[in-house]
Structure formats: C-alpha cells, structure tokens
VMD Tcl script that builds the backbone (N, CA, C; Angstrom):
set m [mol new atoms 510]
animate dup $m
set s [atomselect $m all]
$s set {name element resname resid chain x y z} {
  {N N UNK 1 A 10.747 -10.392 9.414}
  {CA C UNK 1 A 9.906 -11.121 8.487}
  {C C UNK 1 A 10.646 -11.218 7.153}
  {N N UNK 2 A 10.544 -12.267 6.661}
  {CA C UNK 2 A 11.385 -12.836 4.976}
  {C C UNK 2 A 10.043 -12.162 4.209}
  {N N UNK 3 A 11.503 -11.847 2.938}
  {CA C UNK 3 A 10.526 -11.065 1.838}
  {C C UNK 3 A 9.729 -12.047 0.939}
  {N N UNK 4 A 10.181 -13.614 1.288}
  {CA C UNK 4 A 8.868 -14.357 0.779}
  {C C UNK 4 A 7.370 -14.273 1.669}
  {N N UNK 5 A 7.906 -14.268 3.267}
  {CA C UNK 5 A 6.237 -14.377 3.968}
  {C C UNK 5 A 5.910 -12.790 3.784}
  {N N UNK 6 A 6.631 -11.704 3.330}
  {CA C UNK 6 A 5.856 -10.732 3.190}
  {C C UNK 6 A 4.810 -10.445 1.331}
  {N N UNK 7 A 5.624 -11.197 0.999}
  {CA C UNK 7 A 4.936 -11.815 -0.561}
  {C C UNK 7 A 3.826 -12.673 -0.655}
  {N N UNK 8 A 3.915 -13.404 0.277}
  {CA C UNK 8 A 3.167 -14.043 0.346}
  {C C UNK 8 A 1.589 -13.198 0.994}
  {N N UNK 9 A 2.017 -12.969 2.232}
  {CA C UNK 9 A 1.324 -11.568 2.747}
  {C C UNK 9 A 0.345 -10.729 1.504}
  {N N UNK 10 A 1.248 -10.204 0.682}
  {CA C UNK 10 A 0.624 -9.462 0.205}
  {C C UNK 10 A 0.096 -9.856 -1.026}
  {N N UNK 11 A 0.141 -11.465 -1.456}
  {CA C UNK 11 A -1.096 -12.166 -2.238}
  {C C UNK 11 A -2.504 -12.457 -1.496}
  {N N UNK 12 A -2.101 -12.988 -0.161}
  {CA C UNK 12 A -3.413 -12.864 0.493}
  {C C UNK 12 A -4.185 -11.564 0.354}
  {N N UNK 13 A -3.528 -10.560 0.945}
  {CA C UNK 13 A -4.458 -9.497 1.493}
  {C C UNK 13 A -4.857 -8.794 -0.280}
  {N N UNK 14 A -3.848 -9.024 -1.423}
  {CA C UNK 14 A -4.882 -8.566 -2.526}
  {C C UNK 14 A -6.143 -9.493 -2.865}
  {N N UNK 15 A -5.897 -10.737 -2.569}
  {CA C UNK 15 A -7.019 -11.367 -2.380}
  {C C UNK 15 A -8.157 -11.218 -1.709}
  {N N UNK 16 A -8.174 -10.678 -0.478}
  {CA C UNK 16 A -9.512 -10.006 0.099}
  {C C UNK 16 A -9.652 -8.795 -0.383}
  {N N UNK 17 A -8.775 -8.225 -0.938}
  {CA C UNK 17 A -9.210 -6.751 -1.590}
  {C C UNK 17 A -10.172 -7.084 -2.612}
  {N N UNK 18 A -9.980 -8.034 -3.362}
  {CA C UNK 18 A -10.767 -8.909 -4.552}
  {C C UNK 18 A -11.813 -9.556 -3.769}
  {N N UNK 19 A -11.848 -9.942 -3.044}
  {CA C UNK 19 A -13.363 -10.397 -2.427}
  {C C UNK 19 A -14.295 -9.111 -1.928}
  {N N UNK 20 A -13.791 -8.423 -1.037}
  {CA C UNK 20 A -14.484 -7.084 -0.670}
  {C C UNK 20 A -15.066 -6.529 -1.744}
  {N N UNK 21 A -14.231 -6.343 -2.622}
  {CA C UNK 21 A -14.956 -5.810 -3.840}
  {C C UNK 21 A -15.725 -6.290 -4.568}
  {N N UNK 22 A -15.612 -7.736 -4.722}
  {CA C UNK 22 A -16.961 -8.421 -5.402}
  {C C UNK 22 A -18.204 -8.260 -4.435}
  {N N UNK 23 A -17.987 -8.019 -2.993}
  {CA C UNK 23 A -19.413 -8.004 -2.208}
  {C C UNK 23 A -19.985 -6.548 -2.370}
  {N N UNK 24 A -19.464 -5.897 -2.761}
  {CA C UNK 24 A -19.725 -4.210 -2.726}
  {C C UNK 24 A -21.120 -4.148 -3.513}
  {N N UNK 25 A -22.306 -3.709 -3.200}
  {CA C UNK 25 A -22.670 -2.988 -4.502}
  {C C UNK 25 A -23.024 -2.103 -5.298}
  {N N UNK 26 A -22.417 -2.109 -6.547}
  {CA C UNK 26 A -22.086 -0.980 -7.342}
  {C C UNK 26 A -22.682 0.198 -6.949}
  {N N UNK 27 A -23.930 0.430 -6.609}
  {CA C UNK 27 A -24.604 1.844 -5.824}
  {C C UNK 27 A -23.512 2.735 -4.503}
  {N N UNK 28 A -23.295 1.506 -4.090}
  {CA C UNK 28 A -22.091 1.985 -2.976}
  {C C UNK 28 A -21.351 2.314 -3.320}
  {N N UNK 29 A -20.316 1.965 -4.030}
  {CA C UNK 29 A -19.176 1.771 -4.214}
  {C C UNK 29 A -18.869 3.195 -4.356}
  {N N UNK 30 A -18.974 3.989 -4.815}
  {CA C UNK 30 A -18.884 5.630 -5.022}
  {C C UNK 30 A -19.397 6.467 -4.012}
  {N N UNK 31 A -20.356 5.986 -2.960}
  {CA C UNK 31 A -21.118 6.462 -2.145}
  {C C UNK 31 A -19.889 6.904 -1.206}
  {N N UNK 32 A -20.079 7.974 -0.754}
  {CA C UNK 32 A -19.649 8.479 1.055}
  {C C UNK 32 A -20.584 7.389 2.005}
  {N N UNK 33 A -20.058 6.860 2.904}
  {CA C UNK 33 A -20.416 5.762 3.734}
  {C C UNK 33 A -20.597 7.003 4.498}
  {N N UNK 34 A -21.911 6.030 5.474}
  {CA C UNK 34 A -22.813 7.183 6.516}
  {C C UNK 34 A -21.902 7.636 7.514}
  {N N UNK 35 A -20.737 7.110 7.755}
  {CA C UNK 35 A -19.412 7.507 9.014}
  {C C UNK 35 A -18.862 8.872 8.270}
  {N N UNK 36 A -19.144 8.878 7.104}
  {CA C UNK 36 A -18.299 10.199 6.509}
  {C C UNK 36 A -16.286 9.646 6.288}
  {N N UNK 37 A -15.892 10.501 5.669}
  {CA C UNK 37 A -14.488 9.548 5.407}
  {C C UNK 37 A -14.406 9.351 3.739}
  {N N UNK 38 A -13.920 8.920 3.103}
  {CA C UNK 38 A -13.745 7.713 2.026}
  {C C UNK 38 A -14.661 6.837 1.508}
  {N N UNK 39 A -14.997 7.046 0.058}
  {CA C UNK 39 A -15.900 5.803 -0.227}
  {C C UNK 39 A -14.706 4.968 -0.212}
  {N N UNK 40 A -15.616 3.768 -0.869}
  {CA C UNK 40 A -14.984 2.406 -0.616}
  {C C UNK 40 A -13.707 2.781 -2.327}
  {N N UNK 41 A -14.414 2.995 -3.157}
  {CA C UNK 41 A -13.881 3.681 -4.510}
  {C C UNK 41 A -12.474 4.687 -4.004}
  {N N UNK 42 A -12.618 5.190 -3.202}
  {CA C UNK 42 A -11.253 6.420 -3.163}
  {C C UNK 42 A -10.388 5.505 -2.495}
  {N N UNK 43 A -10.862 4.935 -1.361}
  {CA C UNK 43 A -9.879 3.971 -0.456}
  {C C UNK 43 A -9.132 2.841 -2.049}
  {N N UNK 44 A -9.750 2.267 -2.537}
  {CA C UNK 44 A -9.043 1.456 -3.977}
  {C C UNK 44 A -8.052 2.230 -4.792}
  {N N UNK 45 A -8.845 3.639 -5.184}
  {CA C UNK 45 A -7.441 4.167 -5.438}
  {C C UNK 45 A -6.802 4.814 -4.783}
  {N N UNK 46 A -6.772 5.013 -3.837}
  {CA C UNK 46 A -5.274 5.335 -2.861}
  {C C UNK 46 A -4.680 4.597 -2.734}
  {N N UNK 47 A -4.775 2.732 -2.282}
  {CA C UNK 47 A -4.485 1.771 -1.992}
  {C C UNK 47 A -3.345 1.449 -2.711}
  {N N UNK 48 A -4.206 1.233 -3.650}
  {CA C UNK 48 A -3.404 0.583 -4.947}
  {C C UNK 48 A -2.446 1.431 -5.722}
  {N N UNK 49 A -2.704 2.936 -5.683}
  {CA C UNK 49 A -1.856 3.803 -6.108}
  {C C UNK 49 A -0.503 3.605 -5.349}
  {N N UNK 50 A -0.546 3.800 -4.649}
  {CA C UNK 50 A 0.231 4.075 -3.521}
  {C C UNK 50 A 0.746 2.597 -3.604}
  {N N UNK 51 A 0.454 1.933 -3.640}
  {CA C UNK 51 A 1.341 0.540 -3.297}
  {C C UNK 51 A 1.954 0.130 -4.829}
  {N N UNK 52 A 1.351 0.440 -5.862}
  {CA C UNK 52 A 2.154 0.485 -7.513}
  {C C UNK 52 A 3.319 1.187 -7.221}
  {N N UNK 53 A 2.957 2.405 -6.529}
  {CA C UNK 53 A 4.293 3.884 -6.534}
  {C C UNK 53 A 4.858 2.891 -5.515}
  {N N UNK 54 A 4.969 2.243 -4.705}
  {CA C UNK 54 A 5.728 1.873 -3.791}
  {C C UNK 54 A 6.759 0.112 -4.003}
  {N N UNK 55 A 6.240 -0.377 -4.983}
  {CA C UNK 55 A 6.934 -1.173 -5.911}
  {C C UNK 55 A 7.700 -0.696 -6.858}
  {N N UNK 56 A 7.036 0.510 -7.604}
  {CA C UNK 56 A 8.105 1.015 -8.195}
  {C C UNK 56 A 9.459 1.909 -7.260}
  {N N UNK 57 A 9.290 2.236 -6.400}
  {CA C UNK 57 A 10.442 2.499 -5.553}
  {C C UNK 57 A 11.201 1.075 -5.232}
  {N N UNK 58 A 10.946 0.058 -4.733}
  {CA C UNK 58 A 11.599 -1.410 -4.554}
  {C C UNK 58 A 12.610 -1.240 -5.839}
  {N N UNK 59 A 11.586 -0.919 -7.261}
  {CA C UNK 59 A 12.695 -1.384 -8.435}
  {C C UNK 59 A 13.656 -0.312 -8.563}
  {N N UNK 60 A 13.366 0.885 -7.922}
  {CA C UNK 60 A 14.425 1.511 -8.368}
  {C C UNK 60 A 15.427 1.471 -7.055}
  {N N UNK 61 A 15.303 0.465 -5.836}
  {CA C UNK 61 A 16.364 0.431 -4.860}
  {C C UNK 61 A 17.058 -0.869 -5.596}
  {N N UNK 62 A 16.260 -1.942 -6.397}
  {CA C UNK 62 A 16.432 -3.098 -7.034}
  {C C UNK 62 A 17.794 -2.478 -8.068}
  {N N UNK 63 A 17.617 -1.224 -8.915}
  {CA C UNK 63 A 18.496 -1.028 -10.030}
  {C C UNK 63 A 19.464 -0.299 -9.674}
  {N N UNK 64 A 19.659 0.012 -7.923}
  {CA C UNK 64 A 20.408 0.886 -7.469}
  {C C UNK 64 A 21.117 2.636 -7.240}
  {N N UNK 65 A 19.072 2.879 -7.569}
  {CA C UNK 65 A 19.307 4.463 -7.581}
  {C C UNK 65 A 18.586 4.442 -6.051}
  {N N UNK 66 A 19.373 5.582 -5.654}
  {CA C UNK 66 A 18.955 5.631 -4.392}
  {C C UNK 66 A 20.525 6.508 -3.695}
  {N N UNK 67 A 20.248 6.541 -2.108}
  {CA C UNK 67 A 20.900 7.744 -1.455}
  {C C UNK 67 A 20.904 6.760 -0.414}
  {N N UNK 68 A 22.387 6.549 0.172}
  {CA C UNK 68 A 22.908 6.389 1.232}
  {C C UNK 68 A 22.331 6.869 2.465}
  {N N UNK 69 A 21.206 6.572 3.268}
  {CA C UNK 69 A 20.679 7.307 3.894}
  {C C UNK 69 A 19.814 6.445 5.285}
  {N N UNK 70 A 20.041 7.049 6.139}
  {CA C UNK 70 A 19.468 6.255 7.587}
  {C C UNK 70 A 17.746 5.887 7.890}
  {N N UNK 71 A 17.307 5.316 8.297}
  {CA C UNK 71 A 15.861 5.103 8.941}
  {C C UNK 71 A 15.522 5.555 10.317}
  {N N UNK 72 A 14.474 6.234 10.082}
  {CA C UNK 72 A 14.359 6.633 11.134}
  {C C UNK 72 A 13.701 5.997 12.171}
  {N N UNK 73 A 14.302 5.770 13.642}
  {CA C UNK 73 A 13.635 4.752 14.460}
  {C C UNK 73 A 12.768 3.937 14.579}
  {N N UNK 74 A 11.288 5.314 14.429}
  {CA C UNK 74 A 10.203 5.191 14.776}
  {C C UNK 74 A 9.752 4.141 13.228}
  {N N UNK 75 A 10.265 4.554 12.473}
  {CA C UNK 75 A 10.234 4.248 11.214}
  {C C UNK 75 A 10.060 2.139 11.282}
  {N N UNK 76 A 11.768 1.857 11.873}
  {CA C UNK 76 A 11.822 0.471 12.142}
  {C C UNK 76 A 11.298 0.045 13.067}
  {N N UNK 77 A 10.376 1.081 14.274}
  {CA C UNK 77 A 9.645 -0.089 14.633}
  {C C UNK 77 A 8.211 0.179 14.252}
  {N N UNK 78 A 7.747 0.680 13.244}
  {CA C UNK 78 A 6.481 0.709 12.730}
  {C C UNK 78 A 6.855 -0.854 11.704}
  {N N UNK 79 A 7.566 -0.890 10.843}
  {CA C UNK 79 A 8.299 -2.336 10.425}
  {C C UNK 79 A 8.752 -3.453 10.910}
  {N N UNK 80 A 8.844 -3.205 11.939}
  {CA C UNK 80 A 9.164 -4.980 13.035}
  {C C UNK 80 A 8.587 -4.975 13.402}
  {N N UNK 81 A 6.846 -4.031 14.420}
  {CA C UNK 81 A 5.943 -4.314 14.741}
  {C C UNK 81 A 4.570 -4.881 13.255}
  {N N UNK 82 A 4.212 -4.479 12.170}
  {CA C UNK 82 A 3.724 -4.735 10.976}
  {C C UNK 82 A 3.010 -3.629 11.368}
  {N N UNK 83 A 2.544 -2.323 11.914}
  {CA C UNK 83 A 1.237 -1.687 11.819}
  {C C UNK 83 A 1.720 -0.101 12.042}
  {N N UNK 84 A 1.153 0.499 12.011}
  {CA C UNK 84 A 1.354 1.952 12.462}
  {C C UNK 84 A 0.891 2.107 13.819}
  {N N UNK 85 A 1.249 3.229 14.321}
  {CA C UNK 85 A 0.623 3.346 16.037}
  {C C UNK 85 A -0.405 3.391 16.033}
  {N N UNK 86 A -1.598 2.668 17.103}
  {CA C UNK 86 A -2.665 3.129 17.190}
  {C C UNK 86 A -3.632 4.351 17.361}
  {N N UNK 87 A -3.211 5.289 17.719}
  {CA C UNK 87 A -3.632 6.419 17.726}
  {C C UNK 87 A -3.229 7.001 16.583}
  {N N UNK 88 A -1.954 6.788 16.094}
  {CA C UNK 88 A -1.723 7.668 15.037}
  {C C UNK 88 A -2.967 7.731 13.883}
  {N N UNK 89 A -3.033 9.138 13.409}
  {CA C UNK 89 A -3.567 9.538 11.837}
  {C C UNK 89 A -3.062 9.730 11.470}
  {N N UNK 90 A -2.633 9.558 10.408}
  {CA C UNK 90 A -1.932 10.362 9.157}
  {C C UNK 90 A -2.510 10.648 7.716}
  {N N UNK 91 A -2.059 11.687 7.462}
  {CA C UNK 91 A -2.629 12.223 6.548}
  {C C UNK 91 A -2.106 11.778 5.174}
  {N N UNK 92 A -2.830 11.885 3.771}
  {CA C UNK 92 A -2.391 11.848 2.708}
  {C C UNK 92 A -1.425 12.559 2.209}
  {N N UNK 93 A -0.166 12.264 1.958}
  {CA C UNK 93 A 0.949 13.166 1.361}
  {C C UNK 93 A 0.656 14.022 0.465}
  {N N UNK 94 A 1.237 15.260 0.395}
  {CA C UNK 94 A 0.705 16.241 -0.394}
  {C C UNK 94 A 0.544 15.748 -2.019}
  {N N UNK 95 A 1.721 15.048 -2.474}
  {CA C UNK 95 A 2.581 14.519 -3.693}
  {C C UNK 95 A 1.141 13.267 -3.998}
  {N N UNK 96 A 0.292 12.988 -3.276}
  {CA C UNK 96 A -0.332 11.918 -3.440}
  {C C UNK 96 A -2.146 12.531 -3.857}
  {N N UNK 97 A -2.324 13.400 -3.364}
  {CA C UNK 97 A -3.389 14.024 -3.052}
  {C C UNK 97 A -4.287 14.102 -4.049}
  {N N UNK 98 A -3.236 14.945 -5.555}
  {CA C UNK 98 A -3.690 15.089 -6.418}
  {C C UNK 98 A -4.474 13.847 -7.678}
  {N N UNK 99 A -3.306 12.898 -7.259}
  {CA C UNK 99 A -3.736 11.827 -7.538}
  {C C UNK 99 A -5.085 10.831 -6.476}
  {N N UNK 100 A -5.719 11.497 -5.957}
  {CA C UNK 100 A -6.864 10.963 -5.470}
  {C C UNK 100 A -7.833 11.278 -6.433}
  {N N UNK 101 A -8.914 9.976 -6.604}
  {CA C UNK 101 A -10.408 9.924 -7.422}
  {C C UNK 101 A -11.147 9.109 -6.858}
  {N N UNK 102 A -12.101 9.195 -7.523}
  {CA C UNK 102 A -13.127 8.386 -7.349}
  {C C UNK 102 A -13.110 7.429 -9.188}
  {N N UNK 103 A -13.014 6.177 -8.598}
  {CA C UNK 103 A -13.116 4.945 -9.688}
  {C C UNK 103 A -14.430 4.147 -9.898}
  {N N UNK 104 A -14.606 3.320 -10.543}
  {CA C UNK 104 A -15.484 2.273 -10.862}
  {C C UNK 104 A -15.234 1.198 -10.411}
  {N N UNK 105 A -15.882 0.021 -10.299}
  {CA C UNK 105 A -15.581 -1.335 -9.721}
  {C C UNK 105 A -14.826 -1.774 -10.778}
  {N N UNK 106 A -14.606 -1.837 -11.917}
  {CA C UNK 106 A -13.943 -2.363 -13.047}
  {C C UNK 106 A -12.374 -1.835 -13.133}
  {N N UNK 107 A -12.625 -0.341 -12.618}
  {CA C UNK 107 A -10.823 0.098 -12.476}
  {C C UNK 107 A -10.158 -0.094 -11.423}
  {N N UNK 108 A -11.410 -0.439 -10.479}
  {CA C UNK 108 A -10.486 -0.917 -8.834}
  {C C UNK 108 A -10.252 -2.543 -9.302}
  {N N UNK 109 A -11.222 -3.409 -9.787}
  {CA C UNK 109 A -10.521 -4.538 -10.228}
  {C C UNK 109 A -8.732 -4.517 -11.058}
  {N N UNK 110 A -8.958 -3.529 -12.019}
  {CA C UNK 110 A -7.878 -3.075 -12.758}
  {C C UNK 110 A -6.676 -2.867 -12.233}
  {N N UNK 111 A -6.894 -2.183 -11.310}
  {CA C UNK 111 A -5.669 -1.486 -10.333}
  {C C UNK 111 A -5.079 -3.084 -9.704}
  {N N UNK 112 A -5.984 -3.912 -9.042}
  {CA C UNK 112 A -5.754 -4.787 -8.326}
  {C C UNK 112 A -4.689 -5.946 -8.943}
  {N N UNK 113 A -5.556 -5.854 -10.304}
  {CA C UNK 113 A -4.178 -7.062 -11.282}
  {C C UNK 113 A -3.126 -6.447 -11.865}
  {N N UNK 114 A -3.225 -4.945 -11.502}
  {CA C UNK 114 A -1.999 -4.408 -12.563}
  {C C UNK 114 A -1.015 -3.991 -10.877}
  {N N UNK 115 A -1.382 -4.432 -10.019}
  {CA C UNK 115 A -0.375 -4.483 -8.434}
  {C C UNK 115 A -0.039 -5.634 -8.443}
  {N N UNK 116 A -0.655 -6.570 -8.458}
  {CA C UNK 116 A -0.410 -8.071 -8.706}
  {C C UNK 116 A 0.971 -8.777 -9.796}
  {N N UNK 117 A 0.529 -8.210 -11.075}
  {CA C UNK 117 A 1.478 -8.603 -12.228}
  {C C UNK 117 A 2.811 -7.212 -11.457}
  {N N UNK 118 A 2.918 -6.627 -10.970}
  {CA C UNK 118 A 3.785 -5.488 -11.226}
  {C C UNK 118 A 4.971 -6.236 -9.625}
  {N N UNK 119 A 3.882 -6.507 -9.007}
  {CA C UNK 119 A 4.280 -7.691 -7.603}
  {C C UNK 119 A 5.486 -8.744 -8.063}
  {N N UNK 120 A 4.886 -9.864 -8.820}
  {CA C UNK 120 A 5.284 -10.796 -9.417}
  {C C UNK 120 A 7.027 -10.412 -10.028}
  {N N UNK 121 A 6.616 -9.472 -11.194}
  {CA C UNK 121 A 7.719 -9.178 -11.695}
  {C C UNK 121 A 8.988 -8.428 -10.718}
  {N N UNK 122 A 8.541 -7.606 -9.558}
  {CA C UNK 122 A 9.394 -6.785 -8.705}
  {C C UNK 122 A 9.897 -7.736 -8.006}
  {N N UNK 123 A 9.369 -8.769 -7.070}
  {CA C UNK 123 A 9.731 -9.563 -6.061}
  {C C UNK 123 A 11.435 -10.304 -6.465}
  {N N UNK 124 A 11.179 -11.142 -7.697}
  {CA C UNK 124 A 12.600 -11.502 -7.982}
  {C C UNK 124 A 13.760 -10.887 -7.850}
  {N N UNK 125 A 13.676 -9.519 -7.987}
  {CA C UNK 125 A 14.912 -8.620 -7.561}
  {C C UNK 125 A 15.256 -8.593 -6.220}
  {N N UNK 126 A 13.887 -8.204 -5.125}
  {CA C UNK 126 A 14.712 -8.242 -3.997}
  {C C UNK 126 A 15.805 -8.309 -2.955}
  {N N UNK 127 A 16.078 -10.029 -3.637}
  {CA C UNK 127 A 17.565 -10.125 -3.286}
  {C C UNK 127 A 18.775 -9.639 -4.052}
  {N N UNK 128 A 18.990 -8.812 -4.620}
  {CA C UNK 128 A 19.817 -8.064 -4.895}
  {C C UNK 128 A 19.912 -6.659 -4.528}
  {N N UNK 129 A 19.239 -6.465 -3.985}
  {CA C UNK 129 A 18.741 -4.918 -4.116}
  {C C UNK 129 A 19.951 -4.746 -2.768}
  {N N UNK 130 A 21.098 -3.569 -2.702}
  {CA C UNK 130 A 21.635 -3.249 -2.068}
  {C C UNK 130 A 21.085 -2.427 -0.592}
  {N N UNK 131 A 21.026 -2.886 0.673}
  {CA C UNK 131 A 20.283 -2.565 2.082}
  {C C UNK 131 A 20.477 -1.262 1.816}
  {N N UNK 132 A 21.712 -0.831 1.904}
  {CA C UNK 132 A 22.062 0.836 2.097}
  {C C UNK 132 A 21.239 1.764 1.227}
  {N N UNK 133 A 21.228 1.414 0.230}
  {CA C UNK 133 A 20.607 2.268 -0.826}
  {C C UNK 133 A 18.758 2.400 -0.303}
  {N N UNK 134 A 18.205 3.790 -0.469}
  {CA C UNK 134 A 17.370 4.006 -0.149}
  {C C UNK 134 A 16.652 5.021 -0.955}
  {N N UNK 135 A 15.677 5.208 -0.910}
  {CA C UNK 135 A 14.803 6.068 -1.777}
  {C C UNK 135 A 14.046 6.673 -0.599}
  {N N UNK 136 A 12.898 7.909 -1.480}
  {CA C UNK 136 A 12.335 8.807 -0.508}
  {C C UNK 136 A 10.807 8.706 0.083}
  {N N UNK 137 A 10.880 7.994 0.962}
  {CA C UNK 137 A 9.057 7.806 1.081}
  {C C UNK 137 A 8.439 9.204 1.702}
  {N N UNK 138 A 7.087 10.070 1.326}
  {CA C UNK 138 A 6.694 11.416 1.367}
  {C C UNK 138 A 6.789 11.183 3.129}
  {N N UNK 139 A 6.732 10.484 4.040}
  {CA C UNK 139 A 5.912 10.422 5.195}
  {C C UNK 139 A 7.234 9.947 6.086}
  {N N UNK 140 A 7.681 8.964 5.753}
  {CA C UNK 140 A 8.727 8.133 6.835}
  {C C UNK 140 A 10.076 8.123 6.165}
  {N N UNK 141 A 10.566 8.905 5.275}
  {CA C UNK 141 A 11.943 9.408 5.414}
  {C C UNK 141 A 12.067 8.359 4.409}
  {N N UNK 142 A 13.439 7.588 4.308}
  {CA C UNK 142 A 14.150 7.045 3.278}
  {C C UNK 142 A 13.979 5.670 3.639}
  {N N UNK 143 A 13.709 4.620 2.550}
  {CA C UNK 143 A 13.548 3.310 2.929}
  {C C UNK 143 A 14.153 2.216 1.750}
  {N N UNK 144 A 14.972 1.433 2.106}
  {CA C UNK 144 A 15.262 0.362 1.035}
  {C C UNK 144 A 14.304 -0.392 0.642}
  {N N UNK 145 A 14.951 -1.318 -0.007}
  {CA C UNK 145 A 14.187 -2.130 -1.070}
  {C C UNK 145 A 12.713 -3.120 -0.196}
  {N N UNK 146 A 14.233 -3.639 0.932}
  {CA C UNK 146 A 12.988 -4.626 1.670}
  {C C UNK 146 A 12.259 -3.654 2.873}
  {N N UNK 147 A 12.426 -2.694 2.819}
  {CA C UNK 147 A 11.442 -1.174 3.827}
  {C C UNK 147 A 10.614 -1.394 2.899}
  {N N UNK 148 A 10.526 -0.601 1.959}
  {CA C UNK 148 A 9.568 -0.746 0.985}
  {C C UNK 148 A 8.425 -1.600 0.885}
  {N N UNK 149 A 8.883 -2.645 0.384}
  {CA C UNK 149 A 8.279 -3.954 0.472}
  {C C UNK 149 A 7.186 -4.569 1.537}
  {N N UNK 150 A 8.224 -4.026 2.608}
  {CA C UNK 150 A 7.414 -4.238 4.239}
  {C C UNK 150 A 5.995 -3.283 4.393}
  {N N UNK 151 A 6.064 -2.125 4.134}
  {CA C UNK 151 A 5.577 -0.941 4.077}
  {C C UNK 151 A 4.393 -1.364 3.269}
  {N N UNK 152 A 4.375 -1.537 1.724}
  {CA C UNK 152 A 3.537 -1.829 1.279}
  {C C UNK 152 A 2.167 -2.705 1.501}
  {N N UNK 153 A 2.848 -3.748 2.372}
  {CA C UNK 153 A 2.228 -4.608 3.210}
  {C C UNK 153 A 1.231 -4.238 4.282}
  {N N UNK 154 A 1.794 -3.240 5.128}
  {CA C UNK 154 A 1.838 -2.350 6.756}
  {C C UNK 154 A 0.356 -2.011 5.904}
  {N N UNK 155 A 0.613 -1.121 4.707}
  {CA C UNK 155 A -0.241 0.042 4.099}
  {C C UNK 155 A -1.697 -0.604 4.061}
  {N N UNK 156 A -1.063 -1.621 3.167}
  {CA C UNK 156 A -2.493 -2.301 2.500}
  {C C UNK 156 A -3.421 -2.755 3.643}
  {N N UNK 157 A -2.624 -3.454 4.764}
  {CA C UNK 157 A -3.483 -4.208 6.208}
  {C C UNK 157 A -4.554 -2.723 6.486}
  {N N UNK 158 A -3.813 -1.658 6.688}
  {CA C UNK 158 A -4.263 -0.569 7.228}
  {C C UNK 158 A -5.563 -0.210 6.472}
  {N N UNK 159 A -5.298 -0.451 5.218}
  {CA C UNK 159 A -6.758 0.227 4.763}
  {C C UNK 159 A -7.463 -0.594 4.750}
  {N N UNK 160 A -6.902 -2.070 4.441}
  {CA C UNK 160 A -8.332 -3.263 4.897}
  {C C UNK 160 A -9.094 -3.158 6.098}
  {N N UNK 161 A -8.956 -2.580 6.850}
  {CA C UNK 161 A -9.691 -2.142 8.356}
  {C C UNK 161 A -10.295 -1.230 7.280}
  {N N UNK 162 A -9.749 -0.195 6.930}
  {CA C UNK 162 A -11.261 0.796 6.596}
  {C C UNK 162 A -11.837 0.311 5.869}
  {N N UNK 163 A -11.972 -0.525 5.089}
  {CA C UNK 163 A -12.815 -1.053 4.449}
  {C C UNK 163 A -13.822 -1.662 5.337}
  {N N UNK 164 A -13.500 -2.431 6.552}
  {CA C UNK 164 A -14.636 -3.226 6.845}
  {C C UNK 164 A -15.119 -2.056 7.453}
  {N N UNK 165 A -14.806 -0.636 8.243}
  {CA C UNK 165 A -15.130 0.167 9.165}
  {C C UNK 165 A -16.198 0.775 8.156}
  {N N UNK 166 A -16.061 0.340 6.645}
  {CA C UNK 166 A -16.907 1.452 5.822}
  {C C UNK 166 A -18.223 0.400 5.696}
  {N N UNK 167 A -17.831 -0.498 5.608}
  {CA C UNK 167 A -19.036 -1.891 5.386}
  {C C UNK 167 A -19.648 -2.169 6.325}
  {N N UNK 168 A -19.710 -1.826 7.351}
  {CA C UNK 168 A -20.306 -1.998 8.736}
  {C C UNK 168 A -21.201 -0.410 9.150}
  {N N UNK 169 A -20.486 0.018 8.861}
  {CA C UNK 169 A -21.640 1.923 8.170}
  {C C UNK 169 A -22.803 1.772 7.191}
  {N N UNK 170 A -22.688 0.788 6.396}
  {CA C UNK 170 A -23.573 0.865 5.401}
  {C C UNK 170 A -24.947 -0.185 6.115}
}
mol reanalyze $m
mol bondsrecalc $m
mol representation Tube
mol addrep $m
C-alpha cells in the first residue's frame, strides 16, 4: 500500500472518529459500557495518544535517528495484511499505561485535530525518510518511517471496531 492511500486512509477513518463522537452522548462518554472494557473516553485517549507518539516516531525516522535494525516477520505480515491476528489480544504497553485517562468530548475532539494537523505536517517527509533506519515500537520491535505510518493506520481501524462493539452495549 502507497503512503498516499495510507494517508488518505487515515483522513477517512479520523473522520468517523469525528462522527462517532458527535453521536455519543455526553452521559456516556465516560461511562464503562455494560460489556465492561473501555469507555468510549479512554479508547480516544489511547487512540489518539498512541497514534500522535507514533507520528512522532515517522519524524524522527523522517530526521534520521534511528537504529539499523530488522522487522520482525510476524511484524510484516500484520502490515501487508492491514490488521492484527484475529484472536490475538494485546495488551497496553507498559510505557503507555500511565498515560491512560479518562477525557471529555471536547479533549477527544482536541486530540483528533491536533493528530490531524500533526498528520498533515509529518506526511511530506515520508519520502525521504531512509527504509533502514528504524525506531522502537513497545510491542512489535523496530519499525521505519513507512512501518510506522502503516501501523498507525492498522491501530486506529482496530479500535474503530471497539467503538462500535461499545455502541451496540449501550
């Protein structure tokens, strides 16, 4: 997949992140959904956390810090397929954890345009960004610029399912 249709990709899917969230309402939004799990609020900021931290890794494979370093299999074909395994769970990285909350509809909007503008500005580098060079993702080992990129994508699809899995609980 080209790092424009994955750009592109990932204007759509912040776009339903922005619709989901306008249908939410505010009573919910903080609520534990009756499945147990994640409100809809923690899933926004993990989301979006995690995909800011994961643009900012792009820029720093973009400015060429990074470690000569391999992918691991399973790794590229979680990336040429777009999804994680179906059975798989995985857990929240330790490094990430702390940074879990609970937000408002106004800071999950927030989060959403400050991924967006941070999008915009990262994407132009891409093509420069040297393949070899890689940075450290907590979960799947070392990933370049356009790993990254891909990933971010993979991430976001993934939690748009929990979102509807949480909206269909309520």
């Amino acid at each position: 997949m080209s790092n424009s249709s994955v750009l592109s990709s990932l204007k759509k899917i912040s776009a339903a992140y922005k619709a989901v969230l306008q249908r939410i309402p505010e009573g919910q939004f903080q609520t534990t959904p009756p499945i147990g799990g994640w409100s809809y609020s923690e899933v926004y900021s993990h989301i979006f956390d995690a995909s800011i931290l994961s643009l900012e890794e792009v820029k720093n494979c973009v400015r060429g810090e990074g470690k000569i370093k391999s992918t691991a299999f399973v790794v590229k074909v979680i990336l040429f397929f777009g999804s994680f395994p179906p059975a798989a769970r995985y857990k929240v990285p330790k490094i990430l954890l702390d940074r879990e909350k609970k937000i408002d509809k106004a800071a999950a909007a927030a989060f959403i345009e400050r991924f967006t503008k941070l999008l915009d500005s990262t994407y132009p580098g891409m093509n420069t960004a040297d393949p070899a060079l890689k940075t450290r993702h907590p979960r799947l080992g070392y990933l370049n610029a356009e790993q990254w990129f891909r990933f971010t994508e993979i991430h976001l699809k993934h939690h748009l399912k929990q979102l509807k899995r949480i909206e269909k609980s309520f």
